[in-house]
C-alpha positions in Angstrom: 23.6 28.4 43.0 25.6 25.3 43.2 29.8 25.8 43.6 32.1 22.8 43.1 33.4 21.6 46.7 31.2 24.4 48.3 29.8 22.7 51.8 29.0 23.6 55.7 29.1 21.2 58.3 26.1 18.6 59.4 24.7 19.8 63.1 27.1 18.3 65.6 26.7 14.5 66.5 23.2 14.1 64.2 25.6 11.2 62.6 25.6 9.2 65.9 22.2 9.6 67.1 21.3 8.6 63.3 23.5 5.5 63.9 22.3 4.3 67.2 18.3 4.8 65.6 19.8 2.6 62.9 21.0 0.0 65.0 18.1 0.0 67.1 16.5 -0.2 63.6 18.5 -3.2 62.6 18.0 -4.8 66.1 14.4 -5.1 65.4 14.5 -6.3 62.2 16.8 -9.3 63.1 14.1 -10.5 65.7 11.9 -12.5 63.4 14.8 -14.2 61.8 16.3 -14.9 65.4 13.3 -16.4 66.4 12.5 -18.4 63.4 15.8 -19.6 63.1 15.7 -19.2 59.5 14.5 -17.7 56.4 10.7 -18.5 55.1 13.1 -21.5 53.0 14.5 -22.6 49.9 11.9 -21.9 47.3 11.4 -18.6 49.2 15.0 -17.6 48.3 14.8 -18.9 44.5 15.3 -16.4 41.9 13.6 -18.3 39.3 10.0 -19.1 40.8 7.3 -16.7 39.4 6.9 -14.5 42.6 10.8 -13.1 42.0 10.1 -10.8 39.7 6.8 -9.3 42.1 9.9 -9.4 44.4 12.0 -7.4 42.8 9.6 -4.8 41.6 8.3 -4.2 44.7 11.8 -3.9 46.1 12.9 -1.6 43.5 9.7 1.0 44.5 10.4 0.8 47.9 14.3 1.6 47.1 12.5 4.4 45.0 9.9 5.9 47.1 13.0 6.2 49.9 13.2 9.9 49.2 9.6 10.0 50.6 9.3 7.7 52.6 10.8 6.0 56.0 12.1 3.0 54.3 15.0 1.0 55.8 17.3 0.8 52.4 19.4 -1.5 54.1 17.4 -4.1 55.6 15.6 -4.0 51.1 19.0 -4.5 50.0 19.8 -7.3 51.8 16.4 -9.0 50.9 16.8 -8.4 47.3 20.6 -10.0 47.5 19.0 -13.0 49.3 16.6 -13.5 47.8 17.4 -12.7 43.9 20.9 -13.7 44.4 24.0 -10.8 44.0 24.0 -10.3 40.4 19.7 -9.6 39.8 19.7 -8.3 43.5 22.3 -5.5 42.8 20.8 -4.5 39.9 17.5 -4.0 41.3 19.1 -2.5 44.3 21.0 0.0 42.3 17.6 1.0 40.3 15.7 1.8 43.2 18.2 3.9 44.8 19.5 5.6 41.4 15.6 6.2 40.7 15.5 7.5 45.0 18.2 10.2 43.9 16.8 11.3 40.9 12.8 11.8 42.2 14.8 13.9 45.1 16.9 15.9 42.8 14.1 16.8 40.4 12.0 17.5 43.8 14.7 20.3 44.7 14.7 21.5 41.1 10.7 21.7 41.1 9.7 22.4 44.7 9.9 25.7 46.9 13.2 26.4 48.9 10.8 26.2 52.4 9.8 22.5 51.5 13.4 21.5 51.3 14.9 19.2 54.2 17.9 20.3 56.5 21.2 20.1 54.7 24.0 22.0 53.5 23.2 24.9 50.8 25.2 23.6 48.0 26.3 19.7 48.6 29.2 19.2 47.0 30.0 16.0 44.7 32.1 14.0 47.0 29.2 14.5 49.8 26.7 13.1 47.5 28.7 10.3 46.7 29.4 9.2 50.7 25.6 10.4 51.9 24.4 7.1 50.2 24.6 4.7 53.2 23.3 7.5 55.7 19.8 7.4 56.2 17.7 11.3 55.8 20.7 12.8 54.8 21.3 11.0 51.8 17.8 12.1 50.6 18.1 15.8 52.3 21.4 16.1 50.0 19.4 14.8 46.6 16.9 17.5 47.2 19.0 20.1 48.3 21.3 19.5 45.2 18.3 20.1 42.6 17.4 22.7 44.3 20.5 25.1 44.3 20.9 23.9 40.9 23.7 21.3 40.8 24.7 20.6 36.9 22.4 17.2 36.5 25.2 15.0 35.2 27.3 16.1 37.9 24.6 15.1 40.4 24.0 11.8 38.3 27.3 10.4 38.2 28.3 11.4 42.0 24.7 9.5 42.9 25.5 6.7 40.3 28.4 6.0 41.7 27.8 6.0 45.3 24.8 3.9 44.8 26.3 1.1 43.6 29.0 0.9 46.2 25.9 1.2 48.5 24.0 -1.8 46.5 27.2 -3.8 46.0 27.8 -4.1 49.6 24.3 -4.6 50.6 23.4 -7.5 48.1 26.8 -9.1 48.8 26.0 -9.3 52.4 21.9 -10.8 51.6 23.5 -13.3 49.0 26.3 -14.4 50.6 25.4 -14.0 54.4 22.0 -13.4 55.3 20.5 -16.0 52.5 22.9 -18.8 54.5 21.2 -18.2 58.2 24.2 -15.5 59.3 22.0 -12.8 60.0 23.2 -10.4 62.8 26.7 -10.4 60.6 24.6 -9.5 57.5 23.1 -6.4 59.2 26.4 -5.8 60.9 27.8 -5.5 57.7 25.7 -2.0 56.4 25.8 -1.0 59.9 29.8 -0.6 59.7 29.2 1.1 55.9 26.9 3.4 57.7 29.6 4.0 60.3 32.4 4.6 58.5 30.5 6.6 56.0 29.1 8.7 58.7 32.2 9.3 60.2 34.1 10.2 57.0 32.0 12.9 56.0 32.2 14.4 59.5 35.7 14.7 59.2 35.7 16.0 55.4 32.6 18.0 56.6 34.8 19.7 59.4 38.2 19.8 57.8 36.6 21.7 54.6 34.9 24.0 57.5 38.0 25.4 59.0 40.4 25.2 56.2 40.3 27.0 52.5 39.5 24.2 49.1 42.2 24.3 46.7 
């Protein structure tokens, strides 16, 4: 059953080898625009044109099917800021990932334990929150929280939250960098959330490991 604060700590280094299969990830996903030299243009980018809304619901299930699927959240993010502009792009960027969480909680509520992915027995609020930006383990956390019974609104405000730190950064960066031909510094920019995120809950991971919660 779910305890407040209760956690154990990740396998040691999965957070870097995640990272560098990220960047290698992001890498390859900058090619095309490197190539090009830009983005498929102007009307491409517009958030009015009839085609944005097809854009955005198609983002959106990609953001939600995440939990199931190898989808590169960061690389959607930054497309739906570019190309729906920050305000419509974070929105739809939250959605899909709030939706992501929820199908993953209600998996670990409905499934069997075996089915579960890797992660700690009973996440804890603040690891939700941080898992956002980290790819598998964000989902292995959702699932693992329904299914050792995390109270729901608990789980939904922790996820809520982190979410749309994760979709505020990401549409910021495809608005404001990527949709204005700086694209390696707009795929730096969720690499270093990924970073940092990764290396803060290693260290809350392993401090709450060797010493007693309060």
């Amino acid at each position: 059953m779910y305890e407040p604060g209760q956690s154990t700590p990740p396998p040691s280094g999965s957070y870097w080898r995640l990272l560098g299969l990220v960047a290698v990830a992001a890498v390859l996903l900058s090619l095309p625009f490197v190539l090009v030299g830009e983005l498929p243009g102007e009307r491409w980018l517009s958030a009015a044109d009839a085609r944005a809304p097809v854009f955005a619901g198609v983002g959106v299930l990609l953001l939600a099917t995440d939990v199931l699927l190898p989808v590169p959240s960061s690389a959607v993010g930054l497309m739906l800021g570019a190309r729906l502009g920050l305000g419509i792009g974070f929105a739809c960027c939250w959605l899909g990932l709030i939706t992501g969480h929820v199908i993953g909680y209600g998996l670990g509520r409905l499934a069997p334990g075996r089915w579960a992915p890797p992660a700690p027995s009973a996440p804890s609020l603040l690891g939700v929150f941080l898992s956002r930006p980290l790819p598998v383990l964000a989902e292995a956390l959702a699932v693992s929280a329904g299914a050792t019974r995390m109270p729901v609104q608990h789980f939904l405000a922790s996820a809520a939250l982190g979410d749309a730190v994760y979709a505020a950064v990401l549409s910021a960066a495809g608005a404001e960098l990527l949709s204005t031909g700086s694209y390696l510094t707009a795929l730096a920019v969720p690499l270093l959330l990924i970073a940092v995120a990764g290396w803060v809950v290693k260290r809350w991971f392993g401090r709450s490991a060797s010493s007693p919660r309060l």
